[in-house]
Structure formats: C-alpha cells, structure tokens
N, C-alpha and C positions, 0 to 999 in steps of 0.2 A: 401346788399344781392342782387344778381341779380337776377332779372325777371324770371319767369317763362316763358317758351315758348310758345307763342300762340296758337301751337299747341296742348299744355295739355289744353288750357281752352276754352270751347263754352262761349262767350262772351255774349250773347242771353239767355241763361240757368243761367248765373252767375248775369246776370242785375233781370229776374225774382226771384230768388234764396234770392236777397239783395247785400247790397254793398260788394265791397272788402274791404280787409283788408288794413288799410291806411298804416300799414309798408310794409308790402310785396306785394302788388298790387294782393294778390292770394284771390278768392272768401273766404268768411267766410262762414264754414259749419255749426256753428251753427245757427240755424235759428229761436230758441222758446226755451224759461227757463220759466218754471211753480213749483211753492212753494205749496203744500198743510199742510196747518197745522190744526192738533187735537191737542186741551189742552183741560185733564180730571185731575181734582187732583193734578193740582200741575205740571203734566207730558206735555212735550212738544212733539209731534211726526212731525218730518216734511218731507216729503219726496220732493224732489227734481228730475222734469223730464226734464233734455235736450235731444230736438230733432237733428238731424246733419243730411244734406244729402249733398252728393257729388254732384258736376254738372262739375269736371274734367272729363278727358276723359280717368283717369286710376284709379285703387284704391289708398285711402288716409288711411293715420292713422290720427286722430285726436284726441290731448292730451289737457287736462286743469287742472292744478294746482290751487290750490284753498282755504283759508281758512275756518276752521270749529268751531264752538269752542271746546276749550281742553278738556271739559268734556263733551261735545257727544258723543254718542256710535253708531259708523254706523253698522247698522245690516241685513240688506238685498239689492239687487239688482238684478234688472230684465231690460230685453231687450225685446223691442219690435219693428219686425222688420213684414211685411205686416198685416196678420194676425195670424202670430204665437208669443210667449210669451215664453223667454227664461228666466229661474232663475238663478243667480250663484250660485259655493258653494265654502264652504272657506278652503284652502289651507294655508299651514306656504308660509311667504313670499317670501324665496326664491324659493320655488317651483311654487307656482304663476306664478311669472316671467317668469322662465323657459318655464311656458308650453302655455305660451302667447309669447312667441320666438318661440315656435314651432310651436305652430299654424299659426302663420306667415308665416313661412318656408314653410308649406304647405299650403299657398293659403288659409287659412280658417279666416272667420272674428272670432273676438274675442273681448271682455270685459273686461278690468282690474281692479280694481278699491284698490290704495294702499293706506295707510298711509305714505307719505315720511318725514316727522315728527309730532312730538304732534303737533298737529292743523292745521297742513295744510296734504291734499291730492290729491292725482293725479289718475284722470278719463282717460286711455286711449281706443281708439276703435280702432281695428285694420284692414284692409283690409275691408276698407270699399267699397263695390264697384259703378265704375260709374250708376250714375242717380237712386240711392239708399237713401234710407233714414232708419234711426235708433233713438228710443227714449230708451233713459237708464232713468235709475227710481231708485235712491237711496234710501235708508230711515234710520235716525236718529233719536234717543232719546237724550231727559235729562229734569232735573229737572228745572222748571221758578228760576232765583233770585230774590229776596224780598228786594223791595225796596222799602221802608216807608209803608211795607203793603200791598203794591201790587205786584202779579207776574209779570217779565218781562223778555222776550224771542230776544235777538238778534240772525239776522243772519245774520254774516258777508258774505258782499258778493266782497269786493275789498280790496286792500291793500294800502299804499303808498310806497315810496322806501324805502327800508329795509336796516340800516346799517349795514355792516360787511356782512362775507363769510359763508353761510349755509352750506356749506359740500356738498348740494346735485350739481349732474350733470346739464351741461347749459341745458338738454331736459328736465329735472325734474321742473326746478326752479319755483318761483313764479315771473309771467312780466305783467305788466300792461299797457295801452293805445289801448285797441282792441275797437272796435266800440260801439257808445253808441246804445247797444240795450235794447228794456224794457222787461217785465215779466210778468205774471201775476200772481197773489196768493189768494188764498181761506184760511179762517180759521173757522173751525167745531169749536168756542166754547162749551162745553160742560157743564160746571161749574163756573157762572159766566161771567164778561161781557168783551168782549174783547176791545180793542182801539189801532189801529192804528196809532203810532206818528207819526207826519209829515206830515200824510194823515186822508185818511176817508174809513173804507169799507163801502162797498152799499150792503149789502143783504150777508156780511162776505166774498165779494169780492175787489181787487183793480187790477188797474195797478199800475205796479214798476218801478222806473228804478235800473238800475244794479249796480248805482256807488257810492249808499250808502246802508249800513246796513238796515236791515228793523228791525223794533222796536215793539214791541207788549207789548204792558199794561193789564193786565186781574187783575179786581177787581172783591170785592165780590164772592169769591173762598172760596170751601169746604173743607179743606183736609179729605179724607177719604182711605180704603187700595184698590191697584188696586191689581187685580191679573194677575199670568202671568203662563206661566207653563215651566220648564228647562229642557234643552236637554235630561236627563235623563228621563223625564217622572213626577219628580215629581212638587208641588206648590209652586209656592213663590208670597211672596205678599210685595209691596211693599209702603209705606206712606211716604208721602211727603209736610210737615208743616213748616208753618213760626216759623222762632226762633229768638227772641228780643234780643237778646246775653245775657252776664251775667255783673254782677257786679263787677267783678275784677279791680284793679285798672291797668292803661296800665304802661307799660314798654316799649317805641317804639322808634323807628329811623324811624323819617320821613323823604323819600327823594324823590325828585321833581327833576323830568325833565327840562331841562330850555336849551335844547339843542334846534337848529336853527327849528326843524317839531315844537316843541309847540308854534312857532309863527303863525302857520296859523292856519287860520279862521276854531271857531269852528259849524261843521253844528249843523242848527236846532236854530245858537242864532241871540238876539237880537241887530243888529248892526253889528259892526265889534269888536266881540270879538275874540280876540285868545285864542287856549288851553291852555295855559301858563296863562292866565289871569281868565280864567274860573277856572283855580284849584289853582291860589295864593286867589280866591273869596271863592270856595267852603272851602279851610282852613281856613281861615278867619271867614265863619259860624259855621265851626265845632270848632271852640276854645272856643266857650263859653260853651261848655259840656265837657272840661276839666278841671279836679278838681283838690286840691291843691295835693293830694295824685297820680295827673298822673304824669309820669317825660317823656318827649318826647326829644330828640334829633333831631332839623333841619338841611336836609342837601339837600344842592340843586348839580347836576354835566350837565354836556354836555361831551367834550374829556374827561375832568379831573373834581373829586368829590372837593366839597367845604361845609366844617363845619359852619354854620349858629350860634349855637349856641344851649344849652341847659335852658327849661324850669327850672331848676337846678336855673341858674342865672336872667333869664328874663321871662317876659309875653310871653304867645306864641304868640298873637297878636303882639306883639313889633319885636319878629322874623320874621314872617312874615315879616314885612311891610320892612327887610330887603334882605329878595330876590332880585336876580337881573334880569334883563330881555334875554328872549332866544336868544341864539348866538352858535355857534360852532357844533360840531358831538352829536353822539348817542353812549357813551361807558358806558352801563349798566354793565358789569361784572366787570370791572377794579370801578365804584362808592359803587356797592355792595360788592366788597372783602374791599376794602378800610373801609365803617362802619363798616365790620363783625371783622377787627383788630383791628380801634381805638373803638368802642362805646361797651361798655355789654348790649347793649339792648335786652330783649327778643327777641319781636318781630319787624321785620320791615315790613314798609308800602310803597310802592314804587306806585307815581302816575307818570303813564308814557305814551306816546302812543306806547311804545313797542315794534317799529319798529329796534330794531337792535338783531342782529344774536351774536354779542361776549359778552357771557357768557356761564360758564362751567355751563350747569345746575345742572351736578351730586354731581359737588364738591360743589358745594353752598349749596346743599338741603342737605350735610353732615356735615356742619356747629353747625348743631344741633338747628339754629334759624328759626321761622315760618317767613316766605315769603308770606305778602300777597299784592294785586296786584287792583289798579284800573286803569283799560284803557281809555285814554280819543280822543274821535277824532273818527270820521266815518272811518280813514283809518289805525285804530289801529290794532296792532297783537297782537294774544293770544300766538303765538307758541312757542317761548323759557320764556317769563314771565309766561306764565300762565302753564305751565307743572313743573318751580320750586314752583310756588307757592301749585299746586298739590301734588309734592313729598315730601312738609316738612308740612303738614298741613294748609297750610293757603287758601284763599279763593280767587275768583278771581272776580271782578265785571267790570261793562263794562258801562262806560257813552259816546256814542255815539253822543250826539245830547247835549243840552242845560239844564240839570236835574244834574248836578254832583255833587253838594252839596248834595242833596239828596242820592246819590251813593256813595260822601265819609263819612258820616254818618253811611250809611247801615257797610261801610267797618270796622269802626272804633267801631262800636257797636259788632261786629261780632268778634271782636279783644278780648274785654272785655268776652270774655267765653274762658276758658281755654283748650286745646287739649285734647278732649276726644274719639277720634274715636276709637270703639271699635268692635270687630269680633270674633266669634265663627262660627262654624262648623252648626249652625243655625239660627246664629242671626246677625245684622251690625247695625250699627249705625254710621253715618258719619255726618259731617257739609259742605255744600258747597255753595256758596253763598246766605250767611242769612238765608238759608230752613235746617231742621235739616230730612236728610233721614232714616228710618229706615226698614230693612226688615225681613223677617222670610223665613226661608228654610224648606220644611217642603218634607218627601220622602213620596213615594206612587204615585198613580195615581192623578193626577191633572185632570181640565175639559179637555173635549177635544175639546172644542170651543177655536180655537187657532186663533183669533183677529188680527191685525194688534198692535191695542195697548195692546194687552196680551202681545205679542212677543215682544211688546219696553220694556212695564215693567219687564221681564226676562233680558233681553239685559239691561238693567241699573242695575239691580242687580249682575248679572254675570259682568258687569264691573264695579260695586264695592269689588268684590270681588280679583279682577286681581292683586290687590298691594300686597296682602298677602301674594303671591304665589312666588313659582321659575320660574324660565324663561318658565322650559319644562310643569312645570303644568300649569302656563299660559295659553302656547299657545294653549297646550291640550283641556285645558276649551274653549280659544276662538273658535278655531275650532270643538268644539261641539256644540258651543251657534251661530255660526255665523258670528262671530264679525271680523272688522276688525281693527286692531291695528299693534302698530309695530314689531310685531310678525307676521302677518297672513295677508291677501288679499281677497278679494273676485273676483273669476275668472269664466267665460264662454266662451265656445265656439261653433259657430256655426257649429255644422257637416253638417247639411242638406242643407246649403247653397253650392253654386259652386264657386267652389276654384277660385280663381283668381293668375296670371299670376306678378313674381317677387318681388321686394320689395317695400311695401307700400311708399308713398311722406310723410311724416310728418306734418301736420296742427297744429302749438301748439296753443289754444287759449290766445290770451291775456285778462286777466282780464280788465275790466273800470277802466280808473282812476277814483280815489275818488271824488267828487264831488266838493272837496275845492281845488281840485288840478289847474282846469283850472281857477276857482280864482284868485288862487296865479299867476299863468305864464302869464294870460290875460292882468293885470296890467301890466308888463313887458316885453313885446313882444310887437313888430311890426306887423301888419296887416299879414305881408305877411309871418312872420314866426311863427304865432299861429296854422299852418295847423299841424308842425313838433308835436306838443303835441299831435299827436291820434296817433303816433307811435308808435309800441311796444318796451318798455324799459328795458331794463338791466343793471345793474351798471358791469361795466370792471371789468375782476379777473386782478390780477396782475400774469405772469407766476411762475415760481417757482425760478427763481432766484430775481425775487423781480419787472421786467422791463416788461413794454407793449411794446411788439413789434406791428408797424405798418409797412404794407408795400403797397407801389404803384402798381395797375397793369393796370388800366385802361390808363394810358396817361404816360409810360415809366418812370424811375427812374431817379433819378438827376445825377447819375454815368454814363446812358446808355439812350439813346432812345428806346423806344418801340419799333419801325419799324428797329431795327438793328436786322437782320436773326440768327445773331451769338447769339440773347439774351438768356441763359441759365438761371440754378440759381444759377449756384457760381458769375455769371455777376449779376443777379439779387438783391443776396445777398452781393454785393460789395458797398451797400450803407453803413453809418458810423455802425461798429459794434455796437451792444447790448447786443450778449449771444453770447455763443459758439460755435462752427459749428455744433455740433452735434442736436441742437435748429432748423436747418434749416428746416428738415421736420416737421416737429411739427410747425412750424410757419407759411408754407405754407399751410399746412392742416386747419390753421383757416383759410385760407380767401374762403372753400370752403363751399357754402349753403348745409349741407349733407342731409336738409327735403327735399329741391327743388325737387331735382329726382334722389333719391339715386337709381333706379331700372337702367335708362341710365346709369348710372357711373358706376353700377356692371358690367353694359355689356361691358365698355370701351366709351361710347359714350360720347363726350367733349359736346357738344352741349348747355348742359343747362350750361357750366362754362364761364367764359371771354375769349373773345380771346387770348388775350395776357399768361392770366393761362393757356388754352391750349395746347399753343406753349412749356410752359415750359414743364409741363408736359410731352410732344412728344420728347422734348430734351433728358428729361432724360431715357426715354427709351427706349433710342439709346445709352446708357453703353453698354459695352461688358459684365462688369455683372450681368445686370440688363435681360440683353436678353437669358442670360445662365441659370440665376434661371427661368425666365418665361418656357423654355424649361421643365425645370423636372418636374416643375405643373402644366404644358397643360395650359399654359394659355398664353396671348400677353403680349408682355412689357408694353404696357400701363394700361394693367390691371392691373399685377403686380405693375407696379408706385402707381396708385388710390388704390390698396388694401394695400401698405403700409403706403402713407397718410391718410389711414380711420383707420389703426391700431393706428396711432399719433392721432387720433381725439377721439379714441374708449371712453375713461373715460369722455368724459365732452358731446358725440351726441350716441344716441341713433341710431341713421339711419348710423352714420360712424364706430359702432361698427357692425351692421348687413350688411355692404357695404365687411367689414374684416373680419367677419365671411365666409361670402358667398365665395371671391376672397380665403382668405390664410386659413382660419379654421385650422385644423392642418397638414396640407401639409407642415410649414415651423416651423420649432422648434423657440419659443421666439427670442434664440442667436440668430439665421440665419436674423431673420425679423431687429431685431436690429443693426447686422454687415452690413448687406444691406444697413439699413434706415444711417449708419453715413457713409460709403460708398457714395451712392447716395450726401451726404450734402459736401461733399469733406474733412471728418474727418478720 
C-alpha cells in the first residue's frame, strides 16, 4: 500500500500519540482499550471502552472488527466525546448503515456498531476530526460456563488466520498484526471469588495484553434470580445455575481437528504442548467415563475427514492412540457433512480451534443432529462453529489456555442430558454451556431502578427469546430491547459537532496476533524478517474467475518500461494474460489504497497514488469517450476515470464505494458505467 503523504501527518503529534501502524506506516488511533467486568449470579456484564484520537491533519474513519462470543448479547453504546455523552439507539441494519453513510455525506461524526456475523463485530467511527479524541463504551452480557464447578468468562480478544472466504467485504473483514498494545481491566466480583488465569488481579485490577483471550474463573458462586425489566415495561427475572448434565447413555461422532493451526503451541501450557496434543490428552482423560452402554465414533479431518474407527469394535483408548499428527488445511464443513452421511450418531462433538469460514451453517443445523463444539487455542473462533452449535441445540465451551480436559469433560457431560429447551409466552428454559438458564416474563410494571445489570439480565433474556421468533418479530423485539444482532445495529450521530470537510481516510484497526503466533514464525524467520509479522494480514481472495491477478507499477512491466511516455493500460495490461479484458478495471482498481485518502481521489488529485498509476490513469482520460461522458456530469475525465475504478472496487472497500458514490451516484445508469468501464479496458 503506499504511504501516506507527509503532508496528512504531523509527525511530532503521531510520535507523542504512539507508534505507527507497522503495515501502513499511518499513526494508530487507537490509543487505550479498558474491560470492565461485573459477575452477579452466574451473569457476566462486560463493557468494553476504546479510546481513538486523530493526530492527521484531516478527518478519519476508524473501523475494528472483532471477535465476541456467539452467545453475548451486546446491548448498549455510548460515545464520549469532551464533555458531553452520546447514547446510540437501535436501528434494523440496514437502515443503520444507511444513516451512518449519510451522516458522513454530511460532514457529521458518527458511531456504528454492527453485527457482520454470529461472533464477530464491526465498531466504526466516522469523521473523526483532526486533534480529536473519542471514547466508544460498548456493553455485553451472557451467562459464565461451568467448568468442573466453576464459572468461567472468556474474552476473546484476537484471532489467528481464518480458513476459507467469509462472505464479508475486504473493509469489514477480520486482519490481525496491529501493534502490541496493552489494556487494562477491572472486575466488580459480586458473588463469590474471582481468578484471573494467567495473571493476578490486585485489588480486581490488571494490566492485559491484547493478544490473548482473557480468562476469568469465579468459584464459590450463588445462583440466585436477577431481575431485569423489558422494553415494554414489564419484569423478568432471570436464573442462572450450574447443571451436571444427565445420565443418558451417548450416542456421538467424535471429530478432531488435526489440520496444520493444531500444531501450535497451546498458550497457558506446560512445555511445548500443541493443541493437537492437548485434546488427543484431554480424550484420553475423558475415556475412562465412558461406559460399555456409550457407542462414539472417531473421526479426525484437516482438507479431507478420516474415520478412526468405532467404540462398536475397540477401546476408545485404543482409538485414540491411533490419531495422527496435524498436517494439512482447515475444511470443517466438507468433515462435518461427510459423519452427517456416513455415521447415525445423534450427536456430534467437534474439538477444533475453529478457524475456518467453509461451512453452510444453516444446512447443518437442519440435519436434525446437535452440534456441540469445544474450542481449543487462545486464537480460536466462535463464529461459524459456534452459531451451528447454537442453532441445533448443542453447547459451546472454550479451553483457551492449558485446562481442556476439564472443558472436554464439561462438554461431554453436557452431551449426556438430552434437548430440552423449552419456551412459552412466560417461561424459557435453555442449556448453554454446562449452566441451565431459566426465566419468567411477567407484564405489568417492573422497578424502575433500571441498572446497568437490570438491563444485561433483560438483554439475555430477550436474546433468549430471539430463536423463537420470525425474522420481523425478531427484529421488532431487538429494536425495542436494544440489541444488536444480525438483524439491527446500534447507531449515533453527532449533530452538535461541526461538520467536517469531504471524505473520511479509513483507519481499519488490526487486531494483535495471537500470542503463539510470533512463537510459531520467530522459530522460522530471519532476524531481519521477523519485523514483517506485525503487519497487518489478509489471506488473498481468489477473483471470480478463479486467478490472482498481480500487477507491477512501481518499476515498469516485463512487456514495457515504466519511463516509456506511451505507457498506457492496454500496454500495461500487455503482460501474459490471466482474465478477460473486461477484468482490466477491476484489476486496476485493486492496486489502489481507497483508505489512504479517498477525500484527494474524489477531487481528482493523484497525489496520494504511484506515479507510474497516475500516468495511467491521465492516459485514460484522454479517450474521446471518456472526456464526452465526463462532459454531461460536470465533471473531469480524470474524475470520471477514479469514479469508475472506485465503482470496480465498490463491493470489497468501503471508501471506493463512497469515492463512486460521490463522482457517478446516479448521474450514470449501471449500463452506461459498465459500457465505459469495458470501453476504457479495450473490450
């Protein structure tokens, strides 16, 4: 990506500020991440405050993707910007958006905060302006999972690389290697005693760092009923108790990850254990509470699933010890269809670190089989394992750190009770990690001492309610209770602030690598290129015909030299073909940074691009009909060029869809933009 211009950044202002960003050499705005947690009864509340100030010398947007866990329910968000205190309120999602593009449009900062899938979300800020600071304050519930007795609250705070194509846009996605910054976290125990894994609080304080999970043990817990009160007005109360599962004998498909992530090292253990090694241990402990009456099915996969063998025929111990060691990809959905054909097991157990995106979640969880799920690894994902394991009943547990016997235990005991979640018009009852939830709805006036954790325990109630529903009653609910899901948003906007001047720069934050990550690569690297690991990461999409196009600009083409006046882009694209011609803009439009300074590029200004991209650019619009369309929509050919390469960019950037909004919006019908764009590619 190229540099930013000196000129957007006080250099002096960015050194006091913190470091830059090691991929993009651009100041990092955020500058402070603080965790506050209350646990009362079982209930987890955490609210989450990032601070961000600009020290460019124009407004930013500044976005972060994020993991949460699947069964959190985010319920409120506030901004606070000098002295004043903004609240959001919640919007269906697409309308969200909407009016977080408009307030852009108009110069105004603004708040977003979406769901872009179960488990992960995206925090943006928008028009933030120079020498400005802003503190966003989220807040989440859910229930501790019970593990050997004790409550236990993770917060995932990073990812590792995720295989396979999430569906979402490159400005949405989840990327990690942003700077190692730390945090710091408070925890109000209320009920019982809390414990910090890994660390120690001092007075229910710590410092954190960012690039592992944080871990929370609370023993000696009461369950008892919290109350809470619902958008309507009236009470619910919700209880939240450990449940030892039942005695049923299992019927299961056990299947093990053994793809090449379960080879690193798992945090939190003794030595150099792998995850892979920690849960062929942790099965190993749990086979001695299998009884002659359980029948399991072993199956271990990476690209492709492999049948281990049925307790039917052998010792599960004996299976075991025939696993084989991690190698290869992460294809969860192609291992999971495969036991859902060959095996009738009720239910399956999937120990995985969860890191891949290919699995249909809808079609699995209509299989008719429970999905239940443990995560192993500090850089594990809840977000496609753990939303199937939520839509077919099963449970979701999360061993982070060096404890996983104990957590496949919890999982495998929890197996043993048979699906009983049940719901009325006043009553629920649900199972979710080892805690069995139950609530009461009750109408009438409720207190009107409305709490922070009043209003989590409604918020977990009302999203226990959400499965029940249709879409539109859903969303209804959310947007009465607050909530945000993948239906609704929560959005603000600052009216009182002064508008700011064109389109925001883009700041996406990268998440911390995992903490076993520079482990892994440190062994393996060179002195001199361990610096490249604090980069911000993406794995490559492949285009739509199946091929990566790469193209040279900085130092002339193997066809052409750079410094030849004639260089155009059918010259430029005269290197060995890969796609069609029609592919030519669209392929040039990736190599342009559209965060850098999408506001210069609306106006026509090359500045922030390559020289040599420039030139071409300049080439082309010197068409004759490229200079004829620019005519009827008041604009320069070069405009027009940069508004129809931001329209080729529009679905995967965020900044190059609002670059094409601004230049073509609807001045040029779809057809017109498209006969141009293959036009211009020499199609």
């Amino acid at each position: 990506m190229p540099p930013a211009a000196q000129s957007e950044i006080d250099p002096l202002k960015s050194f006091m500020a913190g470091a830059f960003d090691a991929g993009t050499r651009r100041p990092c705005p955020l500058i402070a991440t603080r965790f506050d947690v209350i646990i009362d009864g079982g209930l987890a509340v955490v609210a989450t405050s990032r601070t961000f100030r600009n020290v460019e010398r124009s407004s930013i947007e500044v976005t972060i993707t994020f993991p949460v866990p699947v069964h959190a329910v985010l319920f409120a968000l506030e901004a606070r910007t000098g002295e004043r205190v903004l609240k959001a309120h919640v919007r269906r999602k697409d309308q969200a958006r909407a009016d977080y593009e408009e307030a852009l449009e108009r110069g105004k900062s603004a708040v977003l905060h979406e769901e872009v899938l179960r488990g992960v979300h995206m925090l943006s800020v928008g028009h933030l302006a120079p020498n400005a600071e802003i503190e966003v304050r989220a807040t989440w519930a859910m229930p501790l999972t019970n593990v050997n007795g004790h409550g236990r609250l993770t917060i995932p705070l990073t990812v590792g690389d995720v295989y396979g194509r999430s569906g979402l846009a490159d400005s949405d996605e989840l990327i990690h290697g942003g700077l190692l910054q730390a945090g710091t976290l408070t925890v109000d125990c209320r009920d019982g005693t809390a414990t910090l894994l890994g660390s120690r609080l001092q007075d229910g304080q710590a410092a954190i760092s960012l690039n592992a999970p944080v871990e929370i043990e609370v023993a000696g817990w009461t369950p008892r009923d919290l109350p809470g009160r619902a958008a309507d007005g009236g009470s619910v109360t919700l209880r939240i108790a450990p449940h030892g599962g039942g005695e049923a004998a299992l019927d299961l498909a056990l299947i093990i990850d053994h793809s090449g992530s379960m080879n690193e090292r798992l945090s939190g253990a003794h030595g150099a254990v792998s995850k892979h090694q920690a849960a062929v241990a942790a099965l190993a402990t749990a086979a001695q509470w299998f009884s002659a009456a359980d029948i399991a099915d072993l199956w271990e996969f990476d690209d492709n699933p492999g049948h281990i063998g049925s307790t039917r025929d052998a010792p599960l111990r004996g299976l075991i010890a025939s696993l084989s060691v991690p190698h290869g990809g992460t294809e969860i959905g192609r291992a999971l269809e495969c036991v859902i054909a060959r095996s009738a097991a009720r239910d399956v157990l999937l120990i995985t670190d969860g890191k891949s995106h290919a699995l249909d979640v809808q079609a699995l969880a209509q299989s008719g089989r429970r999905f239940s799920v443990v995560l192993i690894g500090s850089d594990s994902l809840e977000a496609r394992v753990g939303h199937l394991a939520a839509l077919s009943g099963g449970e979701i547990f999360v061993a982070a750190s060096a404890d996983i016997a104990a957590v496949v235990a919890a999982a495998i005991r929890a197996l043993r009770h048979p699906r009983d979640a049940s719901s009325s018009a006043d009553a629920i009852r649900e199972h979710r990690g080892g805690m069995e939830l139950s609530a009461r709805l009750k109408s009438g006036d409720a207190s009107s001492d409305q709490t922070i954790e009043s209003r989590a325990a409604a918020a977990v109630v009302a999203n226990l309610r959400l499965s029940g529903l249709s879409e539109n009653a859903a969303a209804a609910l959310a947007e009465a209770e607050g909530l945000v899901t993948h239906l609704t948003s929560l959005i603000l906007v600052d009216e009182a602030a002064a508008a700011q001047d064109g389109i925001p720069s883009t700041r996406k934050i990268a998440l911390r690598a995992p903490d076993t990550f520079n482990d892994l690569m440190a062994a393996a690297l060179p002195p001199a290129s361990r610096a490249m690991m604090a980069m911000p990461f993406k794995r490559m999409r492949p285009s739509a015909t199946g091929t990566t196009r790469s193209f040279h600009i900085g130092g002339g083409s193997p066809s052409r030299p750079a410094s030849d006046d004639n260089f155009s882009l059918r010259a430029f694209m005269a290197s060995p073909p890969t796609a069609p011609p029609q592919d030519d803009i669209a392929a040039l439009s990736a190599q342009i940074d559209w965060d850098n300074a999408p506001g210069r590029l609306h106006k026509g200004d090359l500045s922030s691009l390559d020289r040599n991209l420039g030139r071409i650019i300049r080439d082309l619009a010197k068409d004759a009909a490229c200079v004829d369309w620019a005519k009827k929509i008041g604009c320069t050919p070069v405009v027009l060029v940069i508004g129809l390469l931001a329209s080729a960019a529009a679905g995967r950037s965020r900044s190059a869809e609002r670059v094409a909004r601004g230049i073509i919006g609807d001045k040029l019908a779809p057809a017109v933009v498209a006969a141009i764009t293959r036009h211009l590619s020499g199609g």
